[in-house]
mmCIF file of the N, C-alpha and C atoms, coordinates in Angstrom:
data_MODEL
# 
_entry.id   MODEL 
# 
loop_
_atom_site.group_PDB 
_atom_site.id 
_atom_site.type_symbol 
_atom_site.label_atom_id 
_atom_site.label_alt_id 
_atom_site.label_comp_id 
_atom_site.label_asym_id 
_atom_site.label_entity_id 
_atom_site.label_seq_id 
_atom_site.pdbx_PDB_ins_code 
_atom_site.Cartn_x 
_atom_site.Cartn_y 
_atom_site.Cartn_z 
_atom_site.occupancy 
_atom_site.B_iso_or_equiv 
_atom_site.pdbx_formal_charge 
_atom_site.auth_seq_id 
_atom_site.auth_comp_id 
_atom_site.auth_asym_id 
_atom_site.auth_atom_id 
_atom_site.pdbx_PDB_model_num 
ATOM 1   N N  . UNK A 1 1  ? 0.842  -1.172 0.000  1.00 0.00 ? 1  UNK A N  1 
ATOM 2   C CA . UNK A 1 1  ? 0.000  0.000  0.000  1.00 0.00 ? 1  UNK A CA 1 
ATOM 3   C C  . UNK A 1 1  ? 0.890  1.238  0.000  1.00 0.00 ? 1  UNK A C  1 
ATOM 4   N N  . UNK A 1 2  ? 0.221  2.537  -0.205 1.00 0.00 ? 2  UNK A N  1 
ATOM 5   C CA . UNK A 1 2  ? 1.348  3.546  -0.194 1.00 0.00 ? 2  UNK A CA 1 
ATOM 6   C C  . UNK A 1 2  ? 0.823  4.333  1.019  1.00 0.00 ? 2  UNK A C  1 
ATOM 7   N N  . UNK A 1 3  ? 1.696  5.182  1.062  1.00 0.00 ? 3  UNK A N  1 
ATOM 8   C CA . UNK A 1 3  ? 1.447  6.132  1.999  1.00 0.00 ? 3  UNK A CA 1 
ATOM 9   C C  . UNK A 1 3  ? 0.632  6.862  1.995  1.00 0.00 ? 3  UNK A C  1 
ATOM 10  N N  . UNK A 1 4  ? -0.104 7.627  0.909  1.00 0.00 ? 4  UNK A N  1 
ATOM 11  C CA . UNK A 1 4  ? -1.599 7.897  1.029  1.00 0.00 ? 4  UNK A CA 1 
ATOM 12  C C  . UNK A 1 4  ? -2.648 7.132  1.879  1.00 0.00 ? 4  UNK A C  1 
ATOM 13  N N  . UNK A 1 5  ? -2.632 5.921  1.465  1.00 0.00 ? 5  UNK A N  1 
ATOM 14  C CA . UNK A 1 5  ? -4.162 5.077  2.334  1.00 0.00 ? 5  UNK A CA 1 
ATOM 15  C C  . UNK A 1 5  ? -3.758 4.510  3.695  1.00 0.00 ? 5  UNK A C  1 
ATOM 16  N N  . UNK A 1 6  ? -2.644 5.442  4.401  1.00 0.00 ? 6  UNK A N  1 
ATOM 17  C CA . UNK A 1 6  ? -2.824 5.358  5.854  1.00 0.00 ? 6  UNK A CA 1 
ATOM 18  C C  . UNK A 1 6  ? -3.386 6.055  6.365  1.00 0.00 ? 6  UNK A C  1 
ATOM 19  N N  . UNK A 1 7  ? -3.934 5.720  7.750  1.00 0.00 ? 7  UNK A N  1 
ATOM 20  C CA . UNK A 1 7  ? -4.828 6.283  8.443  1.00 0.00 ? 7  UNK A CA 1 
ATOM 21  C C  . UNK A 1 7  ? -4.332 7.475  9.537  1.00 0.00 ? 7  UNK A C  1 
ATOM 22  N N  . UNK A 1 8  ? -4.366 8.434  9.755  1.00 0.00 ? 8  UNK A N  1 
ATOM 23  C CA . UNK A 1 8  ? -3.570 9.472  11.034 1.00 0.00 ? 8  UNK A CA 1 
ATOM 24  C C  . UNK A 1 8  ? -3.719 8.221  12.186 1.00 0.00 ? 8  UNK A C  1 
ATOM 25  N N  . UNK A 1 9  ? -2.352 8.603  12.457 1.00 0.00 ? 9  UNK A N  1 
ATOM 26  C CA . UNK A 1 9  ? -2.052 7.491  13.672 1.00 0.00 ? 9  UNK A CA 1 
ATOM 27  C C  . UNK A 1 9  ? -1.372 6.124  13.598 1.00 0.00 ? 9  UNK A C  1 
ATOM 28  N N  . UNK A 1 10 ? -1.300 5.797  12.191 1.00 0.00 ? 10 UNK A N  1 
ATOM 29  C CA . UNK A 1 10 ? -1.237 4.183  12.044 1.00 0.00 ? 10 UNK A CA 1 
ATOM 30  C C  . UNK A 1 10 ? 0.184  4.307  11.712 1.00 0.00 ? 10 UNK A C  1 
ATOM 31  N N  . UNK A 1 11 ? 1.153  2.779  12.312 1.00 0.00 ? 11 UNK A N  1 
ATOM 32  C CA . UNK A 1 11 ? 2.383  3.174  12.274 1.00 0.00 ? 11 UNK A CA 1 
ATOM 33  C C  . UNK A 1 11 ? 3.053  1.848  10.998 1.00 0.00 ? 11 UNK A C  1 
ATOM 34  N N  . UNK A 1 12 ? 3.985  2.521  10.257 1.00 0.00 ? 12 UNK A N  1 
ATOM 35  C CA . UNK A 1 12 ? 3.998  1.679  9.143  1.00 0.00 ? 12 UNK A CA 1 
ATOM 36  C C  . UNK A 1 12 ? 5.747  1.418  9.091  1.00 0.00 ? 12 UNK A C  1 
ATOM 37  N N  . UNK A 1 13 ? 5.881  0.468  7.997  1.00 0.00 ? 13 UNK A N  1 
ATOM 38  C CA . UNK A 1 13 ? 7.361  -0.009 8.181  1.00 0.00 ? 13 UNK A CA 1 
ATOM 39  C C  . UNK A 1 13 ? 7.111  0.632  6.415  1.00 0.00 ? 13 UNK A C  1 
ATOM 40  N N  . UNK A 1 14 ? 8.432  1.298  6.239  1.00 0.00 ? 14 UNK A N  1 
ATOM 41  C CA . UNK A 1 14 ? 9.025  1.134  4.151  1.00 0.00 ? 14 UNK A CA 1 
ATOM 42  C C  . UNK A 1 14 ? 9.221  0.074  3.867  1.00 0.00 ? 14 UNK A C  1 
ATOM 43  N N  . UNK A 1 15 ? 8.577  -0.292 2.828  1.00 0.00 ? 15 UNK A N  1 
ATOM 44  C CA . UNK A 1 15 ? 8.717  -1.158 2.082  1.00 0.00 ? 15 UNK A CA 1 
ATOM 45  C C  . UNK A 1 15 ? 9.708  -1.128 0.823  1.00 0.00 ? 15 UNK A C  1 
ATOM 46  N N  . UNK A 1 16 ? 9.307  0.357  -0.179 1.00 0.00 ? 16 UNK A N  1 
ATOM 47  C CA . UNK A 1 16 ? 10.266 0.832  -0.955 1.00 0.00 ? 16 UNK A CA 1 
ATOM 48  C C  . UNK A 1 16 ? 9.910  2.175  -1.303 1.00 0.00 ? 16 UNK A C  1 
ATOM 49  N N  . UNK A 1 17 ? 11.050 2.936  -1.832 1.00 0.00 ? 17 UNK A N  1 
ATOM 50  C CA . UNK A 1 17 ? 10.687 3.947  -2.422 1.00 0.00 ? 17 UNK A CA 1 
ATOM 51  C C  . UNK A 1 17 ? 10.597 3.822  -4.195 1.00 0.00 ? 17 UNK A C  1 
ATOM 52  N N  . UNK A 1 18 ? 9.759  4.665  -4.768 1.00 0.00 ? 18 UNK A N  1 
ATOM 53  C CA . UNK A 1 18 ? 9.396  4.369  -6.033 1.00 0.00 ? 18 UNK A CA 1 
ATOM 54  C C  . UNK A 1 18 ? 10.068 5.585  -6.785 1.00 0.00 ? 18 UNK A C  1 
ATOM 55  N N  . UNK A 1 19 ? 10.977 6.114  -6.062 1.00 0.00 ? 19 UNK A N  1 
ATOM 56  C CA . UNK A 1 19 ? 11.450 7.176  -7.312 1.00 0.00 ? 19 UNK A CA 1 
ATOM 57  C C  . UNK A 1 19 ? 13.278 7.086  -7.130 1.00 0.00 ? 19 UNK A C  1 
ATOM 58  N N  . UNK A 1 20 ? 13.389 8.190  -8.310 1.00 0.00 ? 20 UNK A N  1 
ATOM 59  C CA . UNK A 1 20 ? 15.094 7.731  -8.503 1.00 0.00 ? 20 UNK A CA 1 
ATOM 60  C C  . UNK A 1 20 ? 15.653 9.685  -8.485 1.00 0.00 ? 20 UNK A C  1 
ATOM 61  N N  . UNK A 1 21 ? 17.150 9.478  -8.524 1.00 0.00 ? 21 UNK A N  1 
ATOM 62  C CA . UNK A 1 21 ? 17.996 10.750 -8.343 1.00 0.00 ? 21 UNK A CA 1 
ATOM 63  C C  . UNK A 1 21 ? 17.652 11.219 -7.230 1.00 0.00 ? 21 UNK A C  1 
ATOM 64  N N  . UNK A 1 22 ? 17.629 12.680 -7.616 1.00 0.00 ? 22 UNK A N  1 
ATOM 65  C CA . UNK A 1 22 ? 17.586 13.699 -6.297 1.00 0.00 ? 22 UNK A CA 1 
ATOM 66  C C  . UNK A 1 22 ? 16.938 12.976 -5.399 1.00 0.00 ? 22 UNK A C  1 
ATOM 67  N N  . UNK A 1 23 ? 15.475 13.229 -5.642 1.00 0.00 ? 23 UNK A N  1 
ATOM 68  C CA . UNK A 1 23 ? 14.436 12.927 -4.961 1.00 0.00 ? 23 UNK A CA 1 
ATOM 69  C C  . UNK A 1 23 ? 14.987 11.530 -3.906 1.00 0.00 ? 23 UNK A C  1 
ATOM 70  N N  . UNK A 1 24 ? 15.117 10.861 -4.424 1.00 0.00 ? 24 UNK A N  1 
ATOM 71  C CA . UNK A 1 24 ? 15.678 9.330  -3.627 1.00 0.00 ? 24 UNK A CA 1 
ATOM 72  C C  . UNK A 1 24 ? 16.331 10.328 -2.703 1.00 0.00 ? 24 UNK A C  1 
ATOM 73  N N  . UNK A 1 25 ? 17.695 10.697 -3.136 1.00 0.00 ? 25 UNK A N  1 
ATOM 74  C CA . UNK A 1 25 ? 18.559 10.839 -2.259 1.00 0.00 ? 25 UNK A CA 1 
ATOM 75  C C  . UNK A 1 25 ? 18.396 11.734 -1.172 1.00 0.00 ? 25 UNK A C  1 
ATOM 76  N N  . UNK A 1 26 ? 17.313 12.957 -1.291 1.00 0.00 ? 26 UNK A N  1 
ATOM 77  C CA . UNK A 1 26 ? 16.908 13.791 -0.186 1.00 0.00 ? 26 UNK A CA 1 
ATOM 78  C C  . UNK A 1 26 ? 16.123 12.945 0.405  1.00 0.00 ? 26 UNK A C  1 
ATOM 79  N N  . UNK A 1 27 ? 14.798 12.322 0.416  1.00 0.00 ? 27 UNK A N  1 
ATOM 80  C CA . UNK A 1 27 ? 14.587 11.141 1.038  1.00 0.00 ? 27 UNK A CA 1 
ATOM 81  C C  . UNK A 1 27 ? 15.131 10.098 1.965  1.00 0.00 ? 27 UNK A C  1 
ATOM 82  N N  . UNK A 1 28 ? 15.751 9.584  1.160  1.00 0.00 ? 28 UNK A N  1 
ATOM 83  C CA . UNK A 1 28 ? 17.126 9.072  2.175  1.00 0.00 ? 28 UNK A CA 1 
ATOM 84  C C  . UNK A 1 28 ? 17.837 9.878  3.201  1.00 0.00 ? 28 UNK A C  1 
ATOM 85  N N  . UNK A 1 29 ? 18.306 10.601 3.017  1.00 0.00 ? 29 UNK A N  1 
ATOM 86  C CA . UNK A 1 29 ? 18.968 11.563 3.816  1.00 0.00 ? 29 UNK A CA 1 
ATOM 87  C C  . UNK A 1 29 ? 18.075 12.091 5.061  1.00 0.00 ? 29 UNK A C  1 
ATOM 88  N N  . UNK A 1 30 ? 16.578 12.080 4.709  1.00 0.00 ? 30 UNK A N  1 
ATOM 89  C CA . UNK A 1 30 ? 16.146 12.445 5.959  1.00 0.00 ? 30 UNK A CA 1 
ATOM 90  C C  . UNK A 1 30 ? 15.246 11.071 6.721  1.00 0.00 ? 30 UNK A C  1 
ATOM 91  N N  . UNK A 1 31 ? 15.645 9.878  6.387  1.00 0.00 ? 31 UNK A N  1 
ATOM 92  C CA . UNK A 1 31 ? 15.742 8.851  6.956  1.00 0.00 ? 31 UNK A CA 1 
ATOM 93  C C  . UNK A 1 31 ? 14.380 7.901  6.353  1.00 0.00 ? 31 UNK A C  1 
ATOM 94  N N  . UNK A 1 32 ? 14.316 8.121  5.101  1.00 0.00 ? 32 UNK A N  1 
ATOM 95  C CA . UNK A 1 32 ? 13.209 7.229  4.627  1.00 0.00 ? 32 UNK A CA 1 
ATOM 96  C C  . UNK A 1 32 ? 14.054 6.201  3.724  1.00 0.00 ? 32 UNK A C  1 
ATOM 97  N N  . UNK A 1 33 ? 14.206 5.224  4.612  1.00 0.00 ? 33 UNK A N  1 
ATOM 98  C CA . UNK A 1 33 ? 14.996 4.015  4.337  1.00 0.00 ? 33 UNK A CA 1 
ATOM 99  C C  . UNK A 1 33 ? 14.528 2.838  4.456  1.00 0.00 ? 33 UNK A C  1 
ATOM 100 N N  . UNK A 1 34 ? 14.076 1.708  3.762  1.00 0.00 ? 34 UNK A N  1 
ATOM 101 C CA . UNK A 1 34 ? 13.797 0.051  3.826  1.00 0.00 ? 34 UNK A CA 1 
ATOM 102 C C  . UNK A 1 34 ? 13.617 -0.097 5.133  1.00 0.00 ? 34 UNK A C  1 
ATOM 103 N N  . UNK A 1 35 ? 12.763 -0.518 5.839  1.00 0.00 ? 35 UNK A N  1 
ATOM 104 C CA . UNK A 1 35 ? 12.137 -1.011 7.138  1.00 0.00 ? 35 UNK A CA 1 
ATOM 105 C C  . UNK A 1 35 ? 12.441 -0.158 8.198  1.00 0.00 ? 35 UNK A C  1 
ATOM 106 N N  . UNK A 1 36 ? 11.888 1.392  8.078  1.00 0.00 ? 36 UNK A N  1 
ATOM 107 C CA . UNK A 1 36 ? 12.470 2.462  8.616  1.00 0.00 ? 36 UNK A CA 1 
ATOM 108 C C  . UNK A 1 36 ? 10.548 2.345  9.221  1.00 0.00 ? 36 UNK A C  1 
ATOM 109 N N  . UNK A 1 37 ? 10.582 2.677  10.530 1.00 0.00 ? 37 UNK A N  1 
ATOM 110 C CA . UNK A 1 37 ? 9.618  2.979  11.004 1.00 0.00 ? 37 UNK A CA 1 
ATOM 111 C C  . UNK A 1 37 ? 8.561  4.208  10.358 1.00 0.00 ? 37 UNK A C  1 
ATOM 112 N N  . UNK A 1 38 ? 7.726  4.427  10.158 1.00 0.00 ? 38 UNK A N  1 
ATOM 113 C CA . UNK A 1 38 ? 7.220  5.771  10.032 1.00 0.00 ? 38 UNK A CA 1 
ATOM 114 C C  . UNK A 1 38 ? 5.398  5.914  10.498 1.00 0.00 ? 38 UNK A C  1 
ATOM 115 N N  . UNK A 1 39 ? 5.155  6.566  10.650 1.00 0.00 ? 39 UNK A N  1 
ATOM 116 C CA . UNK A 1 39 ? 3.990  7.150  11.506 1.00 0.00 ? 39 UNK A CA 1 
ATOM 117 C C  . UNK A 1 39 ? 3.017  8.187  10.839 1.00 0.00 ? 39 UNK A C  1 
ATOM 118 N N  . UNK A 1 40 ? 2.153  8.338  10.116 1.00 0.00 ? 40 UNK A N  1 
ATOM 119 C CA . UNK A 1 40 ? 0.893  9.410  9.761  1.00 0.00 ? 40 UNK A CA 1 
ATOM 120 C C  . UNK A 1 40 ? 0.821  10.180 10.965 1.00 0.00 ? 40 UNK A C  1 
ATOM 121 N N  . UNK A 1 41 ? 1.270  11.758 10.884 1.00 0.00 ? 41 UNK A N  1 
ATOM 122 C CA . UNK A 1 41 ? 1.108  12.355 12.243 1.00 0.00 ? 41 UNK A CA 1 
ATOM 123 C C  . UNK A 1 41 ? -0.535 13.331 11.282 1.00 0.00 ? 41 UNK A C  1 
ATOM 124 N N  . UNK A 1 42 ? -0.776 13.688 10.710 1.00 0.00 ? 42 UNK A N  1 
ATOM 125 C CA . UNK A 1 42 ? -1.397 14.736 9.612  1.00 0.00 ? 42 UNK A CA 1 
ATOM 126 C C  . UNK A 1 42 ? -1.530 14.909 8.422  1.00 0.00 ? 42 UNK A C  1 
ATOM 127 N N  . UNK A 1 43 ? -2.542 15.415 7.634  1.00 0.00 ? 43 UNK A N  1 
ATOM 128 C CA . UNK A 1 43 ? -3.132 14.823 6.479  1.00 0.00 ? 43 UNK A CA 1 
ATOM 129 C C  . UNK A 1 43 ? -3.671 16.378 6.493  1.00 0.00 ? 43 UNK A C  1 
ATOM 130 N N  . UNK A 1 44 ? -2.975 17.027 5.045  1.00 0.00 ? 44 UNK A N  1 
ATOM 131 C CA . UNK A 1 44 ? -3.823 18.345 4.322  1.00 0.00 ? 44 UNK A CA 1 
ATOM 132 C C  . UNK A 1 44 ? -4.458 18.337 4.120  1.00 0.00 ? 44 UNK A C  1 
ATOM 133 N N  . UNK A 1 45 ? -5.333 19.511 3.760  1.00 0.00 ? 45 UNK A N  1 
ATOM 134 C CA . UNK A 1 45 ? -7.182 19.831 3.389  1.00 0.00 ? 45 UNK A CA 1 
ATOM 135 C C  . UNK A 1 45 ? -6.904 18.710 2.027  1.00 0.00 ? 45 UNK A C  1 
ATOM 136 N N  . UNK A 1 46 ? -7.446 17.996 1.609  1.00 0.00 ? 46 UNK A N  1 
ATOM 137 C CA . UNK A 1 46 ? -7.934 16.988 0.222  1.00 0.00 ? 46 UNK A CA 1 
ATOM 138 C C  . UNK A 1 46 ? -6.730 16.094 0.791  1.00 0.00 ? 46 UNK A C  1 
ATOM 139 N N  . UNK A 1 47 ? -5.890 15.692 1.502  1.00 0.00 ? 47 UNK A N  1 
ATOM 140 C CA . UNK A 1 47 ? -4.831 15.334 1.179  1.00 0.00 ? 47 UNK A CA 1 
ATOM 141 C C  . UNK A 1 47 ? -3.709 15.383 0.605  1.00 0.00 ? 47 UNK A C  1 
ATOM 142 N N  . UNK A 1 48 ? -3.581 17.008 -0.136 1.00 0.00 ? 48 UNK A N  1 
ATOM 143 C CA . UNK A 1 48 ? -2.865 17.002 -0.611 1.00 0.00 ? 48 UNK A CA 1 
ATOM 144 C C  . UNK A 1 48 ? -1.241 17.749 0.435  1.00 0.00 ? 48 UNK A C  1 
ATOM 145 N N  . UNK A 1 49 ? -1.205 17.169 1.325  1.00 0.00 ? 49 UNK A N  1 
ATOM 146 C CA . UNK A 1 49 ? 0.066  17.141 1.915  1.00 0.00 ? 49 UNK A CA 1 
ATOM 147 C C  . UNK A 1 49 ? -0.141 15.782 2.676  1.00 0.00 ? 49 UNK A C  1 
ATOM 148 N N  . UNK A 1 50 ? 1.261  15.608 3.441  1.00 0.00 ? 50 UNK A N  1 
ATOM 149 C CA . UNK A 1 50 ? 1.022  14.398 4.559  1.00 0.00 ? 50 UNK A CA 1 
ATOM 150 C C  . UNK A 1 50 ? 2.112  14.686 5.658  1.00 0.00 ? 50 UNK A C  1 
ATOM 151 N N  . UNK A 1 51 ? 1.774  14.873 6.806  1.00 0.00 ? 51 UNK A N  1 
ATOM 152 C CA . UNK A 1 51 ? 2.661  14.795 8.008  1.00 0.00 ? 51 UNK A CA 1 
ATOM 153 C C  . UNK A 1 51 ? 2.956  13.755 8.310  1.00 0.00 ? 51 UNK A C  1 
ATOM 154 N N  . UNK A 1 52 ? 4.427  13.042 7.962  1.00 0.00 ? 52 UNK A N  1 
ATOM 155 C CA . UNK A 1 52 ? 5.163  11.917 8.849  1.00 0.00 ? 52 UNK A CA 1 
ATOM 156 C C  . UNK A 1 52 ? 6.374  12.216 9.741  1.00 0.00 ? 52 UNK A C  1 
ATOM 157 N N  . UNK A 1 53 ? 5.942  10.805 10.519 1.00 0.00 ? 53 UNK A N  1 
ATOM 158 C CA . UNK A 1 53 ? 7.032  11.389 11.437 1.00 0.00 ? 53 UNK A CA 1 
ATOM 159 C C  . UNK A 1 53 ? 8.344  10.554 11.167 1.00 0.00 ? 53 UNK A C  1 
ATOM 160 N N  . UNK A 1 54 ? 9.186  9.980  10.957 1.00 0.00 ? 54 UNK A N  1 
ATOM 161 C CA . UNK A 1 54 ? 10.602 9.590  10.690 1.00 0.00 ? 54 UNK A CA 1 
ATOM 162 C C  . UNK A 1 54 ? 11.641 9.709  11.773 1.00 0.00 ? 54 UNK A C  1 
ATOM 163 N N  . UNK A 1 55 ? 12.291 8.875  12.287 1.00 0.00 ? 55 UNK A N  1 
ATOM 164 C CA . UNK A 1 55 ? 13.574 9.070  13.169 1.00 0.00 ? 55 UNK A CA 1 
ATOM 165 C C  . UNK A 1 55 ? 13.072 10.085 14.250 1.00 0.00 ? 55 UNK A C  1 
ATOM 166 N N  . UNK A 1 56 ? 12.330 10.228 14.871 1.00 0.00 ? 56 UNK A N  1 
ATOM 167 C CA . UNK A 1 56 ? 12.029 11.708 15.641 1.00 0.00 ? 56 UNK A CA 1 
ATOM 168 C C  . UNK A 1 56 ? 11.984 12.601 15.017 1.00 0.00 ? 56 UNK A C  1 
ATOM 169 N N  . UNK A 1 57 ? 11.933 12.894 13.691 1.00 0.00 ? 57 UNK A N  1 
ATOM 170 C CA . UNK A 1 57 ? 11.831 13.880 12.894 1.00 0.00 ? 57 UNK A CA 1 
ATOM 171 C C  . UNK A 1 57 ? 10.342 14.180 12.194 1.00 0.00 ? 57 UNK A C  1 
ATOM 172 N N  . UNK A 1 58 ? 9.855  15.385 12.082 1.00 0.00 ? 58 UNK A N  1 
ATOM 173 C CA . UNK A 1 58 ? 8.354  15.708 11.435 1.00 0.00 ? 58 UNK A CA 1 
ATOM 174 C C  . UNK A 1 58 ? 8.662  15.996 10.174 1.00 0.00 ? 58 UNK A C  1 
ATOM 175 N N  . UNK A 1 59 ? 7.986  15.286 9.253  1.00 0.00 ? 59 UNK A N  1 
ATOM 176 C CA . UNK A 1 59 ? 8.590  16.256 7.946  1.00 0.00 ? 59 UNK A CA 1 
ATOM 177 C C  . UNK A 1 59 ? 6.796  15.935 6.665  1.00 0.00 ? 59 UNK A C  1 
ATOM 178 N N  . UNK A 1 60 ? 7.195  16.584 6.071  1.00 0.00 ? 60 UNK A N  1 
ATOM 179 C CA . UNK A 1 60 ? 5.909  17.220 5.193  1.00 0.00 ? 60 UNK A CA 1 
ATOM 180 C C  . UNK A 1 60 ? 6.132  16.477 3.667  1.00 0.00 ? 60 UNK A C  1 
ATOM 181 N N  . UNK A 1 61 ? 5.049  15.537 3.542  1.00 0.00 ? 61 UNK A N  1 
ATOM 182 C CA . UNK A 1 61 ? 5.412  15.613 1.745  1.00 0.00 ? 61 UNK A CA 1 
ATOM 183 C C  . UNK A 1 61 ? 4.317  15.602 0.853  1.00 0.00 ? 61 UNK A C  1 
ATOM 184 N N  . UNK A 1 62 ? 4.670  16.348 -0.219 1.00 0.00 ? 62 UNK A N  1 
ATOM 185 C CA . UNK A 1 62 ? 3.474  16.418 -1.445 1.00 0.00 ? 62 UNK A CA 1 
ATOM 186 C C  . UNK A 1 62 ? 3.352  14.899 -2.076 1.00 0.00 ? 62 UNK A C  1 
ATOM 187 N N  . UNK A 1 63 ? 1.506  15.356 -1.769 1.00 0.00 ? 63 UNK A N  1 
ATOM 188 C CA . UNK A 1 63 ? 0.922  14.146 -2.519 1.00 0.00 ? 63 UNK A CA 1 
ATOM 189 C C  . UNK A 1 63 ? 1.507  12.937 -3.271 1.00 0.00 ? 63 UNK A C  1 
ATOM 190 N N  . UNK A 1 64 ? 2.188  14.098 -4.401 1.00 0.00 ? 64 UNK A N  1 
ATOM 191 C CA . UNK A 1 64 ? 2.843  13.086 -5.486 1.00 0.00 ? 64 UNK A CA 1 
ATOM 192 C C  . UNK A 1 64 ? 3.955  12.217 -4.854 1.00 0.00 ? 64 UNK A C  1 
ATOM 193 N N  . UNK A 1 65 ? 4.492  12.993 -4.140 1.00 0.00 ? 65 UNK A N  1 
ATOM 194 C CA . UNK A 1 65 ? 5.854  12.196 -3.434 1.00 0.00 ? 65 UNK A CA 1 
ATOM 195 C C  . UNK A 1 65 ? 5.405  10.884 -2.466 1.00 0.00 ? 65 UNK A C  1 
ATOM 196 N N  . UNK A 1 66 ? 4.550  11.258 -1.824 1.00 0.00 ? 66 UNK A N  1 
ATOM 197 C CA . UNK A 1 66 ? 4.072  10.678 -0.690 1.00 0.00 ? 66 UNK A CA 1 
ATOM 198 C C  . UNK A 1 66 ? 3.050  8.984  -1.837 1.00 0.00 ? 66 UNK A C  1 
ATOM 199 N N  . UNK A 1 67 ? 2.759  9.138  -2.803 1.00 0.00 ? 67 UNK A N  1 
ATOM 200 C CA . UNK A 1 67 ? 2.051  8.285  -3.435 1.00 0.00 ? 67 UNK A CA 1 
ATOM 201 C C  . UNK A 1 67 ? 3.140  7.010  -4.065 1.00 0.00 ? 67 UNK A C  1 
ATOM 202 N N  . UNK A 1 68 ? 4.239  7.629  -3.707 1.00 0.00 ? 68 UNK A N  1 
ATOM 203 C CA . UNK A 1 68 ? 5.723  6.627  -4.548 1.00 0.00 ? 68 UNK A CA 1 
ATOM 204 C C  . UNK A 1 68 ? 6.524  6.175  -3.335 1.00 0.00 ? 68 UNK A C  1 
ATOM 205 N N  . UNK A 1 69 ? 5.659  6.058  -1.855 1.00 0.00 ? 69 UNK A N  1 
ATOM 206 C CA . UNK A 1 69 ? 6.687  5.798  -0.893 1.00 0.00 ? 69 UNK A CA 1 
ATOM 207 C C  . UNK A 1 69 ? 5.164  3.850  -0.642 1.00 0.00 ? 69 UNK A C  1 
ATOM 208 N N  . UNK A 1 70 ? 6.009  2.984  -0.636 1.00 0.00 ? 70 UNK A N  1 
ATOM 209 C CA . UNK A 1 70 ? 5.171  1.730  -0.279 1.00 0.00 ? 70 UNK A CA 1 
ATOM 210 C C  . UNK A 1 70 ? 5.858  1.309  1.108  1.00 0.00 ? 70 UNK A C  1 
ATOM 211 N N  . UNK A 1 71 ? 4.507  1.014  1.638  1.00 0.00 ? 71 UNK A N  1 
ATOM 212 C CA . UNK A 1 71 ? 4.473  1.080  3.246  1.00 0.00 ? 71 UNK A CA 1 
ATOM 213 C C  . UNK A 1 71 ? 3.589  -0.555 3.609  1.00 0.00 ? 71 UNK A C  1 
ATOM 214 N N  . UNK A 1 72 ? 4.317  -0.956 4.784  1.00 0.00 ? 72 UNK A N  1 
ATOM 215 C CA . UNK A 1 72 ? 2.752  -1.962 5.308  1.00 0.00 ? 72 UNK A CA 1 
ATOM 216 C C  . UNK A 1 72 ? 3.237  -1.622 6.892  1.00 0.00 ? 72 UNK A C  1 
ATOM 217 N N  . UNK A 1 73 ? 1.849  -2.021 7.304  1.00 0.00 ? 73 UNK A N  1 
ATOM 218 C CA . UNK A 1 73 ? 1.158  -1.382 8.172  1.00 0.00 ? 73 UNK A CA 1 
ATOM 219 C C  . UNK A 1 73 ? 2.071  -2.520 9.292  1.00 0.00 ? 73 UNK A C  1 
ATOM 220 N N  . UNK A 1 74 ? 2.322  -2.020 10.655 1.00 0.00 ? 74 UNK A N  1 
ATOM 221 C CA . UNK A 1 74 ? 3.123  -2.990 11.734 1.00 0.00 ? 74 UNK A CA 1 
ATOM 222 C C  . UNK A 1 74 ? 2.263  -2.808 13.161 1.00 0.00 ? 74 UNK A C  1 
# 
């Protein structure tokens, strides 16, 4: 499943990320890595943002980004 059809609150493991270059690598860098814990803290008006939380870290991603991250639920 991706990171869109989680629920606020529900805590998920990466499965993979679906994109390449930059993008990967800023990703990575702020700790969205293969069986990296992560958490739905908040969800924008339509959804079009998503609050996760990562490593103790809060961080924000657009829709599109957030639709190329595959997650299952732990």
């Amino acid at each position: 499943m991706c990171l869109l059809e989680m629920k606020t609150g529900e805590m998920a493991s990466i499965d993979a990320l679906n994109v390449n270059g930059e993008l990967k690598n800023r990703l990575n860098s702020l700790g969205f890595i293969r069986n990296n814990a992560i958490c739905v803290k908040h969800f924008g008006l339509f959804k079009s943002t998503v609050q996760v939380m990562v490593n103790r870290s809060l961080v924000a991603l657009r829709k599109d980004e957030a639709r190329l991250i595959e997650v299952h639920i732990i």
